[in-house]
N, C-alpha and C positions, 0 to 999 in steps of 0.2 A: 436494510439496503443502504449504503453509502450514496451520497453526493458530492459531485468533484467541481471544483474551480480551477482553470487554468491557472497555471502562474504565470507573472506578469515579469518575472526575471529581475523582481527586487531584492533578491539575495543572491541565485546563483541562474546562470544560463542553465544548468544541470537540474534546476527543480523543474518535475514537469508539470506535475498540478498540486494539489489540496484536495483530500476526499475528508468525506466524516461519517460517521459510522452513528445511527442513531436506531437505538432499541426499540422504539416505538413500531418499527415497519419489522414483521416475522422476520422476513428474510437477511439470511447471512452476509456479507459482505464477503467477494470473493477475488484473493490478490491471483491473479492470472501470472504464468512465466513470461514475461515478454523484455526481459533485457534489464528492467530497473530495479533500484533495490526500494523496501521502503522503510517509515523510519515513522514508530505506531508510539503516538502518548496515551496511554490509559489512564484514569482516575481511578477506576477498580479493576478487581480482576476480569478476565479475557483469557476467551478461549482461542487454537487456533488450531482446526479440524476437530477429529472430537476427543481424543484423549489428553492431548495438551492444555494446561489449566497456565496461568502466569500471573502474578502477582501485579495491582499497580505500579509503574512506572514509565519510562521510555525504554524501547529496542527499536535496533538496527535487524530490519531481514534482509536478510543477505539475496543473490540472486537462486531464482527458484525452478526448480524441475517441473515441478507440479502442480495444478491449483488448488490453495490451500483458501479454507473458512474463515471468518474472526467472525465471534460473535462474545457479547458481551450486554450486562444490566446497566453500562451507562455507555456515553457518548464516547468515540477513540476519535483523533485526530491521525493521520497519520498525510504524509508525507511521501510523494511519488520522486525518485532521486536519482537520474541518468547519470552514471559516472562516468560513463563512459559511453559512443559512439560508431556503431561499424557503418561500411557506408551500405547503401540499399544494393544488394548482389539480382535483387531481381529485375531490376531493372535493364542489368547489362550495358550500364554506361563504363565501363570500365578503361 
């Protein structure tokens, strides 16, 4: 399971937190669709649901339909990245 850090808007007002992904706890890390994109550093391979395998490096996930797994034998950084902003419709301040 991941833990996340707010970010504090020392690089961009669009970051919105820091999670980290750490092998030691079973459980998956799970990116949820909710509007952001994110942006995962891996030291080693990483998986993302179960047939996808990916090699070490950095990727950009794009925005997502579905909720998707990472799981992986070492530590992912990754990276929560609002590019964009709609405004809240439920609210009906329109």
């Amino acid at each position: 399971m991941a833990h996340a850090i707010k970010a504090r808007k020392e690089l961009s007002r669009f970051i919105e937190e820091y999670w980290f992904y750490s092998p030691s706890n079973p459980d998956a890390h799970i990116l949820y669709p909710d509007g952001t994109f994110n942006i995962i550093i891996a030291k080693s391979a990483w998986r993302i649901g179960i047939n996808a395998k990916y090699p070490p490096g950095i990727y950009f996930i794009p925005l997502i339909k579905q909720p998707f797994t990472i799981q992986s034998s070492e530590q992912i950084i990754g990276i929560r990245y609002k590019a964009f902003s709609l405004r809240n419709v439920m609210k009906n301040d329109y």
